[in-house]
Structure formats: structure tokens, C-alpha cells
Backbone bond lengths (Angstrom), bond angles and torsions (degrees), N, CA, C in turn:
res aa  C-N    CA-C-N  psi(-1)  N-CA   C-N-CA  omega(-1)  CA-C   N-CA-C  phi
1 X - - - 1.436 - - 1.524 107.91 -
2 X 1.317 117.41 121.18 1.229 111.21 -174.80 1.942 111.09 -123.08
3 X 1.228 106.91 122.16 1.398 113.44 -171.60 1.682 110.69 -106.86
4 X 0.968 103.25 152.13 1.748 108.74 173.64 1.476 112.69 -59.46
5 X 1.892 114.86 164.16 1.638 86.95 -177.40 1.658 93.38 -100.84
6 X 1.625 122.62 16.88 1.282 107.84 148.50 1.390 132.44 -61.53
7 X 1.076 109.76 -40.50 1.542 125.44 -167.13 1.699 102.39 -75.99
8 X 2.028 118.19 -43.14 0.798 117.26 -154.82 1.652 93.53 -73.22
9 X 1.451 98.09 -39.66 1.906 99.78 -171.48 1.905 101.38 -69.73
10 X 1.113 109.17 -18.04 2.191 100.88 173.44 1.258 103.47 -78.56
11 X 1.188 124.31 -45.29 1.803 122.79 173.89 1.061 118.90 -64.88
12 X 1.474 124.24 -44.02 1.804 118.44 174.39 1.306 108.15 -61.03
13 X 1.725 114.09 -49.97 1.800 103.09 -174.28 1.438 95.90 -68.54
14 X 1.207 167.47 -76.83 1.309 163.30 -145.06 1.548 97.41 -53.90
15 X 0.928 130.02 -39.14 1.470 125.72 -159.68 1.295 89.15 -103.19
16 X 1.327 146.86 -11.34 1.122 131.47 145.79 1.702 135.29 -53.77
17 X 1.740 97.90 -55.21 1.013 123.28 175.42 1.728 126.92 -49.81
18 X 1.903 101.42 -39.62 1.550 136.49 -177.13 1.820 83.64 -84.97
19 X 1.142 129.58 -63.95 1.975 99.02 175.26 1.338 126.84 -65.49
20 X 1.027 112.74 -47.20 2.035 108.83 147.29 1.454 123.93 -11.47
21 X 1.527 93.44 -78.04 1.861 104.54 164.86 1.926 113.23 -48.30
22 X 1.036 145.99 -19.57 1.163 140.17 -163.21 1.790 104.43 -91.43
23 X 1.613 82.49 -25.64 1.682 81.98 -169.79 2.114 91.71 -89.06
24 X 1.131 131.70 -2.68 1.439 148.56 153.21 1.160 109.26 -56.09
25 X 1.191 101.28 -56.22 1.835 111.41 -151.31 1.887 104.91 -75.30
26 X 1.445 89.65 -15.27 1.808 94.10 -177.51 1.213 121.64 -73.70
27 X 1.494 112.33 -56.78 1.605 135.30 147.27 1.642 110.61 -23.76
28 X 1.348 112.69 -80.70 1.972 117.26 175.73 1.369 109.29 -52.25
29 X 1.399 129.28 -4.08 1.302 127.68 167.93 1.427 123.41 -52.39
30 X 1.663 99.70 -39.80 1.256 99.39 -169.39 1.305 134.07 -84.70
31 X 1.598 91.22 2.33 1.832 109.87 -168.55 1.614 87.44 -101.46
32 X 1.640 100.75 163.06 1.184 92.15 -166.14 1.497 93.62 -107.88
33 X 0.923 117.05 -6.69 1.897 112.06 167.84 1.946 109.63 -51.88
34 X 1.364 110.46 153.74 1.348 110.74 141.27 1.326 120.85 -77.54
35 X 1.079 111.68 130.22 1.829 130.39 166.91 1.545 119.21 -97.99
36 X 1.297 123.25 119.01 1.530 114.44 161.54 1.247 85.34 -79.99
37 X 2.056 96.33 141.00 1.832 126.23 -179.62 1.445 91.88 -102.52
38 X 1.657 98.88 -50.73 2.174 87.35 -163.16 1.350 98.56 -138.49
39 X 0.888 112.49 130.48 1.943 119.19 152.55 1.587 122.32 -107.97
40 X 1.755 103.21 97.34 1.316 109.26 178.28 1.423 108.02 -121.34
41 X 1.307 109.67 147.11 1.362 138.19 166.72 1.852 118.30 -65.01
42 X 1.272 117.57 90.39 1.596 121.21 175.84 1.571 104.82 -87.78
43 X 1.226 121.45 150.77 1.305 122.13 -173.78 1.878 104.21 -138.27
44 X 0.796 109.81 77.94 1.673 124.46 167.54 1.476 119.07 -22.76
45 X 1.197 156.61 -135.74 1.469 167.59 150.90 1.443 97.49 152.96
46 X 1.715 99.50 172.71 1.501 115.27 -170.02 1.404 107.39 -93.77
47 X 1.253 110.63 17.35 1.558 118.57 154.16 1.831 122.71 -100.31
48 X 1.697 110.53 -17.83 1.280 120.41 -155.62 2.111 85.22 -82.36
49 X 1.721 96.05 112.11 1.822 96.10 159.34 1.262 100.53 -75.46
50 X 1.501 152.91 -52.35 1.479 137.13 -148.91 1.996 99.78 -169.76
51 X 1.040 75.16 162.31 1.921 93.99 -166.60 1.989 90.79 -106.32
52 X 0.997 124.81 137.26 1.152 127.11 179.67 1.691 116.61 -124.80
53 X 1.132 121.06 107.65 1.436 125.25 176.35 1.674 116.17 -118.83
54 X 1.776 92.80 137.85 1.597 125.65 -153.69 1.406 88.68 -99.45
55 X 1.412 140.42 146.17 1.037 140.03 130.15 1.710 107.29 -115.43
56 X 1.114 90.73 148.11 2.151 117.00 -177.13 1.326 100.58 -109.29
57 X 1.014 136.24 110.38 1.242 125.51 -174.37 2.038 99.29 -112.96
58 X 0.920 110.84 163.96 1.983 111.32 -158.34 1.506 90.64 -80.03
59 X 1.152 83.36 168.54 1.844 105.89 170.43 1.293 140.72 -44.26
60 X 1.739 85.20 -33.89 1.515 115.39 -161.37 1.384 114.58 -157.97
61 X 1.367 115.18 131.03 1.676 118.12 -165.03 1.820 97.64 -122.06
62 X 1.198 107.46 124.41 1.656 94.18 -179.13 1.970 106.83 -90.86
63 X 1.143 106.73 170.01 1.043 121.94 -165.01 1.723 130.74 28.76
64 X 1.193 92.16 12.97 2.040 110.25 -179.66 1.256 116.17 -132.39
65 X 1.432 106.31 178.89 1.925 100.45 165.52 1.442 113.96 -141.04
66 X 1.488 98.29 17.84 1.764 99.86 166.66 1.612 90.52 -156.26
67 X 1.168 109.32 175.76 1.495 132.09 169.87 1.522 119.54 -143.72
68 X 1.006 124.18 158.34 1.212 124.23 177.67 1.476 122.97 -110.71
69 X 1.218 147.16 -170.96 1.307 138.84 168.24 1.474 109.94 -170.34
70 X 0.998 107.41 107.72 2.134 102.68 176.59 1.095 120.01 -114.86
71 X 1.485 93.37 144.23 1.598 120.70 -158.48 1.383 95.98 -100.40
72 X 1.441 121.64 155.54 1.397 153.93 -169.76 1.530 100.04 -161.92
73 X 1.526 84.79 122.84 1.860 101.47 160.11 1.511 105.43 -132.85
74 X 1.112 112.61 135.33 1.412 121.70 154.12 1.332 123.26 -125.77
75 X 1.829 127.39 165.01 1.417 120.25 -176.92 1.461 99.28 -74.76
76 X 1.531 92.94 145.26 1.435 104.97 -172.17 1.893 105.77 -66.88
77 X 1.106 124.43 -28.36 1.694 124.25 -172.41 1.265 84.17 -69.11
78 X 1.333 153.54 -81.91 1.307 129.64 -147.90 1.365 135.06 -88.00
79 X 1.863 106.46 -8.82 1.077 122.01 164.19 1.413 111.69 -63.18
80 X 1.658 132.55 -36.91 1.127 137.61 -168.41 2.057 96.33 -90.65
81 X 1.164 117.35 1.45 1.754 94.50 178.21 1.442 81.28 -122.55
82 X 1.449 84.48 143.77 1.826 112.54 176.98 1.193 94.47 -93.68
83 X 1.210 156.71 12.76 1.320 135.23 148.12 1.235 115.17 -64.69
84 X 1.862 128.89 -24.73 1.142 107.73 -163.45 1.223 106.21 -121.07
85 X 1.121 137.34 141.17 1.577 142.35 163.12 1.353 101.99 -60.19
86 X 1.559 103.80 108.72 1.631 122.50 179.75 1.748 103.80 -61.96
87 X 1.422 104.60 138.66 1.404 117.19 159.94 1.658 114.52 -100.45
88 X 0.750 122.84 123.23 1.636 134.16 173.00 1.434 99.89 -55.52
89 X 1.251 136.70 125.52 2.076 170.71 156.34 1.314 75.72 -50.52
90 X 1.546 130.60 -99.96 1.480 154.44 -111.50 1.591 89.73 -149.31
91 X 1.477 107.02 135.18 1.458 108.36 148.07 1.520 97.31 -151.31
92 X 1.292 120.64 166.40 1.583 126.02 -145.48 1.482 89.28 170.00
93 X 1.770 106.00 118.39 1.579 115.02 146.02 1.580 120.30 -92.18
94 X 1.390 111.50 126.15 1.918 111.02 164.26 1.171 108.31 -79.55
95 X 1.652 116.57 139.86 2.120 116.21 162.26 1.777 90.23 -100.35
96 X 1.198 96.61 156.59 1.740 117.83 160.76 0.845 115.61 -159.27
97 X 1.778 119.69 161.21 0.848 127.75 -179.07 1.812 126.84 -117.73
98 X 0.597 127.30 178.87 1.944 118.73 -169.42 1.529 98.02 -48.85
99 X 1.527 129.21 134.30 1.144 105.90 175.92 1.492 133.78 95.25
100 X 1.120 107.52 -25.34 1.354 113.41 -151.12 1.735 98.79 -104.11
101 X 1.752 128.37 143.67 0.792 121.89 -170.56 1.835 100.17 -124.56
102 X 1.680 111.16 120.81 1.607 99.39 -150.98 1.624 94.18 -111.82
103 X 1.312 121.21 112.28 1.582 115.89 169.25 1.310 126.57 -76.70
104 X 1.256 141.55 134.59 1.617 140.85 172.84 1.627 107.02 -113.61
105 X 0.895 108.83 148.69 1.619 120.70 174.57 1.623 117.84 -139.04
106 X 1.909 96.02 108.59 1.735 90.93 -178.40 0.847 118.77 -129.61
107 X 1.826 122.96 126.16 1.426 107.97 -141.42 1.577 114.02 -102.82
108 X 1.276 103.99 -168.54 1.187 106.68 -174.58 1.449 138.37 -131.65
109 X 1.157 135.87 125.16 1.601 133.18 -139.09 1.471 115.27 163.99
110 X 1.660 103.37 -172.83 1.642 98.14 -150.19 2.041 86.96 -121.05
111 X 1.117 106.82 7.60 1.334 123.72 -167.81 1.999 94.26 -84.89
112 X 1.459 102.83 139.42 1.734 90.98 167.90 1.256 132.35 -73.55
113 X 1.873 127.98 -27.85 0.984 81.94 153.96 1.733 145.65 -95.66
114 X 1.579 114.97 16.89 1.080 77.25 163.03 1.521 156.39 -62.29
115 X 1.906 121.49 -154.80 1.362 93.18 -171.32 2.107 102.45 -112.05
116 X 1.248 101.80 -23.54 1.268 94.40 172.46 1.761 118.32 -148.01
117 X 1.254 110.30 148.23 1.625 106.76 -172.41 1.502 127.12 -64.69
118 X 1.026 125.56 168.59 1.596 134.13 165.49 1.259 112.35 -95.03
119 X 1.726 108.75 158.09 1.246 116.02 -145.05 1.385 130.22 29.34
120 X 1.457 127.89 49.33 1.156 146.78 169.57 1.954 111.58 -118.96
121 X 1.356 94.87 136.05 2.154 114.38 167.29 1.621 106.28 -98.11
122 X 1.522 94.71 103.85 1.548 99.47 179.86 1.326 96.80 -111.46
């Protein structure tokens, strides 16, 4: 599989950024609000098969033994205009547990089911 080193360097920093957030998402666990942790920009191409996201989840979870964390993607053009009431592409909750490092893979293509398109800013 061979990817651009645009795409490869937007997916490594995002998938950096998205395990970053996990070690976030452990902490906001305990509140009972939803929190947005990260808002990043992924950028697909007609080379990208699948977008891959890492969560790190902490050492230590108080009063539980997993947590959860849910993901939301939307296209970035309509997520960014306030005229439109964004529809969610993809949404997906992760569980973990203390420790635990949880991979997802969502791919990418012109096929229905996949989960998100090429040449698309999600």
C-alpha cells in the first residue's frame, strides 16, 4: 500500500494528536458532561485505503475499569459553515481499559460500505 508523504505525514500527526486525546479523554471521563478533546483535520486522497485511529488510554481509571470515548467525524466544508447543521460521516464509541492501547481502522473508498471517502477533509 503505498500512500503519499502528504497523507502519510496528515495521518501520523492526527494519529498522534487522536492518542494524545485518549490520555484527555480519561481525565473528562469523570465529568459527566460531553467534552470535545480534539478537532483535527484528516485529509484522505485516491490513494488513502483507511484512516487508522490509536487511542492510549491512562494507567489508571478511578472508580471504573473501562471508559469509553466517542468519535465523530464530519466533512470538514460543512462542519466549518454555520449555516448548516452538520450531519455526522462516521460516528463510533471506543471502551478501554487501564492501560490498554485500542486501534480502529476505517476505511476508505467509493464502495457503500465503506466508512469515509477519498479526496475528502474530515
Amino acid at each position: 500500500m503505498q500512500f503519499s508523504k502528504i497523507t502519510t505525514a496528515v495521518v501520523a500527526l492526527s494519529l498522534i494528536t487522536i492518542g494524545l486525546v485518549g490520555f484527555a479523554a480519561i481525565g473528562a471521563a469523570e465529568d459527566t458532561e460531553l467534552t470535545e478533546l480534539e478537532n483535527t483535520t484528516v485529509e484522505t486522497t485516491e490513494n488513502t485505503s483507511y484512516v487508522e485511529l490509536d487511542l492510549e488510554f491512562a494507567e489508571e481509571f478511578t472508580n471504573t475499569d473501562s471508559e469509553d470515548v466517542a468519535l465523530t467525524v464530519y466533512e470538514e466544508t460543512e462542519y466549518n459553515d454555520s449555516e448548516i447543521d452538520e450531519t455526522p460521516v462516521l460516528e463510533d464509541s471506543v471502551t478501554g481499559s487501564p492501560n490498554e492501547t485500542v486501534t480502529n481502522e476505517y476505511t476508505v473508498g467509493t464502495e457503500a460500505e465503506d466508512d469515509l471517502e477519498p479526496e475528502t477533509e474530515y
